[in-house]
Structure formats: C-alpha cells, structure tokens
C-alpha positions as CSV (number, residue, x, y, z in Angstrom):
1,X,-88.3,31.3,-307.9
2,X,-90.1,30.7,-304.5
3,X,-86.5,30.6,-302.4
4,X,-86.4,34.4,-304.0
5,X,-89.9,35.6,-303.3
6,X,-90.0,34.1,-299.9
7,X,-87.1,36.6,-298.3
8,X,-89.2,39.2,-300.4
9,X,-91.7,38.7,-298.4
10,X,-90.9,38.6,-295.7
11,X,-89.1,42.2,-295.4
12,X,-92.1,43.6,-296.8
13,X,-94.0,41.8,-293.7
14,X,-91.8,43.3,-291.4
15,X,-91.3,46.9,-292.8
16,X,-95.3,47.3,-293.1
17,X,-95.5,45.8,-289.4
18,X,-93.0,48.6,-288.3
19,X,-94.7,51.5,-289.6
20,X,-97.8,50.2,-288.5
21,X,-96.7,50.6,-285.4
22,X,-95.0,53.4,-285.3
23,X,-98.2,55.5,-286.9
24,X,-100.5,54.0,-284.0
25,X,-98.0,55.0,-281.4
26,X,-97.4,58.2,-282.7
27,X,-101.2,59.1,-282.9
28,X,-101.7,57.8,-279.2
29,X,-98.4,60.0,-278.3
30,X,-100.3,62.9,-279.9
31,X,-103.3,63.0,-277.8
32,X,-101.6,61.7,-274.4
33,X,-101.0,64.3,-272.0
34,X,-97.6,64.8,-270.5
35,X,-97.1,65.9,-267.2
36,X,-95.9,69.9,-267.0
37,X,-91.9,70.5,-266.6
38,X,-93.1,73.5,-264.9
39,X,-95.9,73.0,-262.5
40,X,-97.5,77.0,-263.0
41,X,-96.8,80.5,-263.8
42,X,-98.1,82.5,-260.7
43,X,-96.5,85.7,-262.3
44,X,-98.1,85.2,-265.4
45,X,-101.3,85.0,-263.9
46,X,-100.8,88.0,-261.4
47,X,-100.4,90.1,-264.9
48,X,-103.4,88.8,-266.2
49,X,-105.9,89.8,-263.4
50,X,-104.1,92.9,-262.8
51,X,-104.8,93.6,-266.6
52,X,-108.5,92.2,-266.5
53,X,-109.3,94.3,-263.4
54,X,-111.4,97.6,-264.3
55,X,-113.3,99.1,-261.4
56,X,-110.9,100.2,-260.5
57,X,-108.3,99.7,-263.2
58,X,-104.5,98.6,-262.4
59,X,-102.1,101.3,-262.5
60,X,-99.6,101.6,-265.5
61,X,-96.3,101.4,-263.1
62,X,-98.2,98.6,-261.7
63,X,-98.5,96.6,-265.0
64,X,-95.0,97.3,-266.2
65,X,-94.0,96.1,-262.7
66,X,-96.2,92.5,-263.4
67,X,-95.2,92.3,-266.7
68,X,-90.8,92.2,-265.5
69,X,-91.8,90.2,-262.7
70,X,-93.3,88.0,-265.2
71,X,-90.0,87.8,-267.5
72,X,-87.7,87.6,-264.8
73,X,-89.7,84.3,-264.4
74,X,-88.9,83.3,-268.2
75,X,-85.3,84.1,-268.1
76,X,-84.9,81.5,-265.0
77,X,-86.5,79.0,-267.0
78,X,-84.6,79.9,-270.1
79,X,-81.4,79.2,-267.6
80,X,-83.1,75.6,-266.1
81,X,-83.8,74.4,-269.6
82,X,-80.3,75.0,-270.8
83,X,-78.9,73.7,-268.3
84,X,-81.4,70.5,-267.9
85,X,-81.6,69.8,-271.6
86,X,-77.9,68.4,-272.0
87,X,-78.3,66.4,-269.4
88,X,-81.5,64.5,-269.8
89,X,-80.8,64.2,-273.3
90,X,-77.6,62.2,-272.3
91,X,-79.8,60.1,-269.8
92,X,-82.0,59.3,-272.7
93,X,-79.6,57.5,-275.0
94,X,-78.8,55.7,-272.2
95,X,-81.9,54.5,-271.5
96,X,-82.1,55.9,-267.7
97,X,-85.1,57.8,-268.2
98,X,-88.6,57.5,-270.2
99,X,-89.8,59.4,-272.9
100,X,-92.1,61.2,-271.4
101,X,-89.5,63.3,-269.1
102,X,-88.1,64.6,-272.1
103,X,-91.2,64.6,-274.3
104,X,-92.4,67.0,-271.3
105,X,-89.0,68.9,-271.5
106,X,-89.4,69.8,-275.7
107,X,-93.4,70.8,-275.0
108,X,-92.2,73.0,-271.9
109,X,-89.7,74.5,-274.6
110,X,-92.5,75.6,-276.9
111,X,-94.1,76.9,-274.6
112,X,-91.4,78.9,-273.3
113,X,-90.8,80.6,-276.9
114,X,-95.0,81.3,-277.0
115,X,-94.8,83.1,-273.6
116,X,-91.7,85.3,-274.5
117,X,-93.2,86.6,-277.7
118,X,-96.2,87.2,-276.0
119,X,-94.2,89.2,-272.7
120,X,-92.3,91.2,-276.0
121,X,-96.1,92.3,-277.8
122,X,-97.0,93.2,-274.2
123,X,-94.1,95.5,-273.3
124,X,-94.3,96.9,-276.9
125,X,-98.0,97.8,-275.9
126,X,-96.4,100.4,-273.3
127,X,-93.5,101.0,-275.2
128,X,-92.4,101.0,-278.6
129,X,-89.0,99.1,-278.2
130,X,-89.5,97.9,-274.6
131,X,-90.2,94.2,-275.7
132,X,-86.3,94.3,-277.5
133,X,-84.6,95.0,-274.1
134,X,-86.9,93.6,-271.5
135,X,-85.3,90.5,-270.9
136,X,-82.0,91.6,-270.2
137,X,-83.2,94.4,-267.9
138,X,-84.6,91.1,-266.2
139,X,-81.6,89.0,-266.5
140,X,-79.7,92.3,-264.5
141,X,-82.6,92.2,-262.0
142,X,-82.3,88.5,-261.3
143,X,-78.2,88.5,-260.6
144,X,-79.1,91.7,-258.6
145,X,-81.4,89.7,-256.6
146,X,-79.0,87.0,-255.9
147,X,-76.4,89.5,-254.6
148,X,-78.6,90.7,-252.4
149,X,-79.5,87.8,-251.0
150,X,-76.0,86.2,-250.4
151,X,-75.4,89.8,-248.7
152,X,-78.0,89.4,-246.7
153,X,-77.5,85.9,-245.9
154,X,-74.0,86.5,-245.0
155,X,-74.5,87.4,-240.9
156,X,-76.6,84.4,-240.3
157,X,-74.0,81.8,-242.6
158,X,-70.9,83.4,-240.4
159,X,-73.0,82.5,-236.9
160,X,-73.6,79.0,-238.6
161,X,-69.7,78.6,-239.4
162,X,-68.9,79.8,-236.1
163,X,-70.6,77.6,-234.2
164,X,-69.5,74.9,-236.3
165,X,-65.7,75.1,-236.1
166,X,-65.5,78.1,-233.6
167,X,-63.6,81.4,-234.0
168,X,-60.8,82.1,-236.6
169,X,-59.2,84.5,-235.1
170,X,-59.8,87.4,-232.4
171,X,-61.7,90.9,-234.2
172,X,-59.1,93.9,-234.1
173,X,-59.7,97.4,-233.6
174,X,-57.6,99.4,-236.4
175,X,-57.0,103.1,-235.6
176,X,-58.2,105.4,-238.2
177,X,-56.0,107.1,-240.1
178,X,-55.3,110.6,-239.2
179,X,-54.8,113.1,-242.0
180,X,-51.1,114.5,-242.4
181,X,-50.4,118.3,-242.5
182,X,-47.5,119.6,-244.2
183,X,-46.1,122.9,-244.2
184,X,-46.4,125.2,-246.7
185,X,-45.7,129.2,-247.5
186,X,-47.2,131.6,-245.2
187,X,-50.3,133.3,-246.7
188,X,-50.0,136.9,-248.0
189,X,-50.2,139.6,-244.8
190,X,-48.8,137.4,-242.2
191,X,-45.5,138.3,-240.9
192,X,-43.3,135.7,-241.0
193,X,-44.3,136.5,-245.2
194,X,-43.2,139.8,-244.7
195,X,-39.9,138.8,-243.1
196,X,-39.1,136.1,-245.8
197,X,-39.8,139.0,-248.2
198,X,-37.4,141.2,-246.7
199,X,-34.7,138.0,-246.2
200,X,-35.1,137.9,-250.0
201,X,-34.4,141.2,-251.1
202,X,-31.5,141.6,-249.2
203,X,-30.2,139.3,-250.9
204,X,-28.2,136.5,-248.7
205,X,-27.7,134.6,-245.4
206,X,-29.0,136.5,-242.4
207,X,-26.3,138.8,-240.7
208,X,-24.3,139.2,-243.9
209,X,-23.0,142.7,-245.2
210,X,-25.1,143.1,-248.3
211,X,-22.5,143.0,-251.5
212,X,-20.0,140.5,-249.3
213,X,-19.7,137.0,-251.2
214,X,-21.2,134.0,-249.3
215,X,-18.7,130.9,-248.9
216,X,-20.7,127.9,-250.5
217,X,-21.6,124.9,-248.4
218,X,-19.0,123.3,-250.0
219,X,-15.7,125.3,-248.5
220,X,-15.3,125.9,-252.7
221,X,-15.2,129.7,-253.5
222,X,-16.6,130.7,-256.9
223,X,-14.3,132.1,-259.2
224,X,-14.2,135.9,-258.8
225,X,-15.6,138.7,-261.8
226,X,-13.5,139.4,-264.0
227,X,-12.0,142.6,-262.5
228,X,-8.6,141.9,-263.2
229,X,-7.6,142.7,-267.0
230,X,-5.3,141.6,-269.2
231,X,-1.6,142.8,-269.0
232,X,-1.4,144.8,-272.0
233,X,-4.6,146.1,-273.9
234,X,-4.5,147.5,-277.0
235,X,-6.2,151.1,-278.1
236,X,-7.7,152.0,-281.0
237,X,-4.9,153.7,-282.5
238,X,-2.6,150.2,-282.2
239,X,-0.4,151.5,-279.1
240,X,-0.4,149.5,-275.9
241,X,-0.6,150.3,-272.4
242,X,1.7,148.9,-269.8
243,X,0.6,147.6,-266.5
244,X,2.2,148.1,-263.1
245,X,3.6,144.7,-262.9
246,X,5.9,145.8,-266.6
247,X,6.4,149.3,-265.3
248,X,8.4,147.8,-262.1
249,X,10.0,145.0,-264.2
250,X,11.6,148.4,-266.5
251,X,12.9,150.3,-263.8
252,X,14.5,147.6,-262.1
253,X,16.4,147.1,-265.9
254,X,17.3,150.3,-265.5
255,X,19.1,150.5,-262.0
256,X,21.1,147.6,-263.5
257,X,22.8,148.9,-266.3
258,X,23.3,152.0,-264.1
C-alpha cells in the first residue's frame, strides 16, 4: 500500500508545483510592461490636436486629410506585422528570441485592431460609408507614393550606376517620324475633278473614238454582241427564211445541173 501511495504523491507534488508557478508568472506577466513594437503614432496625434483645436477650429478638408494620413499609417503596419509575425513566430519555437519580442508583437496587434475601428467611427463621422472604403483608398495612396518615389529617385540611382561601372552605351538621337500623305480624289470644283469627270463620261482610254472597242491589257478581245443571227429563223407562221450564205449555195446547184 505505501509503494502505491508514494508515486501518488508525488505527481500530485509536482502538478500542484507547476501550476503554482505558472499562476505567479502569469500574474507578474500581466502587470509587466513590454516594450512598444511601434515606438509612436505621430499621425495619430497630428489628428487629435487638429480635432481639439477651436479658436480657430481645423478645417473639414483638413481633418479628412489627418484622418488618411493617419490610416495610410495603419495599413503599413498592417503590412509589417504580416510580414514580421511568421517570422518571429518561427524564431520562437526555436528558442532564438525571448518572450517578450513577441509578447510585444500580439499587444502591438490589439492595438492595431483598436486604432482601425476607431479611424472607421471617425471617417463615418464625415461620411456615412467612408470608414468601409478608407483603407483601401489608403492602400492606393501608399503604392502611389512609392511610384513616385522610385520615379523620382531614378536620375540620381542612374548617376550612381554610372559612376560605378561607367556608361552602357552612347545616347542616340532618333529622328521623329514624319507624317505620310497619300493621294487621294480631287475635291469637288477643282479641275483636274472636272477633267476626270469628263474622261468618265466619255467613256474609255483617252484619244479613243467613242463606240470603238478597247483591246484589253491582255491582247485577248472580248467576244463580240451577238449581231450575227442564226442561219435560218423561223416566223410565226412556221416558214423559214434563208440567209445569204444558203441563197449562194442554191444557185450554184443550179448552174450545175444546167
């Protein structure tokens, strides 16, 4: 009976030691302040005074100006602890950093959430619906910024690189391109218009006989109108007239049998 109750015992002295501890640490963890993950929020405060000031009070485009300064400022924390989190969370099961690095990560998160739903009642003070589109007119803002800035960076970087490994290649002057004309019909009054006019009525190649049959490019000439008719055509009445070709073939039958 005492091997059995000894064992017991001891696990019980053990557990009860454990969650001693932990409780303790846990209340000292409470009320120990961590160092910020963000050191300030100069925007935020800018907001806050202009909103405070009365004599004379802060303009209304000036506020709403503050107040997307002041999310553009949440969204690129947003980004930083996204991208941070992953990565210090990883450090942490590997025992590379403390606790407190990350316990000051998770309190810079909640933080983070009080501040946006405070920046969304604000812009919903000026405008009913603003707070639901804010942030990404910020988010636009902020990759506008950085285009701008790589734009403008981009003279001094090339003099950098230049100096570094000298110049690619020589700068060359392209001509511009000039704009190409083409011909077209002569407007109505002018008189080449009337003269094409006149070359199409009469109907051919210039210095032609009007009515006289133009050879075709191809030395081929088109088969004639039907003006010649068949040898014999037959009237109404059922009798047939002779053509000139059976007339002469008759009287040459005739002189024969003479």
């Amino acid at each position: 009976m005492a091997s059995v109750l000894v064992p017991v015992l001891y696990v019980g002295i053990v557990i009860s030691s454990l969650l001693l501890f932990s409780h303790f640490y846990r209340k000292r963890s409470a009320g120990k302040l961590y160092e910020p993950y963000f050191s300030s929020h100069p925007e935020r405060d800018v907001y806050i005074s202009l909103l405070q000031k009365t004599d004379p009070p802060a303009h209304e485009a000036l506020l709403k100006a503050a107040l997307v300064r002041r999310a553009m400022t949440d969204v690129s924390r947003v980004v930083r602890l996204r991208e941070d989190k992953p990565a210090l969370q990883n450090l942490l099961q590997k025992g590379s950093i403390g606790d407190d690095l990350w316990n000051s990560l998770l309190q810079a998160e909640k933080e983070l959430e009080a501040e946006i739903m405070e920046v969304v009642a604000e812009a919903n003070t000026f405008v009913e619906g603003w707070g639901s589109i804010i942030f990404q007119s910020a988010g636009e803002m902020i990759a506008n910024e950085k285009m701008r800035t790589l734009y403008e960076e981009t003279p001094a970087s090339r003099g950098i690189k230049e100096q570094k490994y000298g110049k690619v290649g020589a700068k060359i002057d392209l001509p511009l391109p000039q704009p190409v004309l083409m011909p077209g019909p002569p407007p109505p009054g002018h008189p080449a218009h009337a003269a094409a006019l006149a070359a199409a009525a009469a109907g051919g190649a210039p210095g032609s006989a009007p009515g006289t049959p133009v050879k075709p490019p191809n030395s081929l000439i088109p088969p004639r109108a039907s003006s010649t008719k068949a040898e014999s055509v037959a009237s109404s009445d059922g009798e047939s007239h002779d053509t000139p070709s059976t007339s002469k073939s008759s009287k040459k039958r005739g002189k024969k049998r003479k």
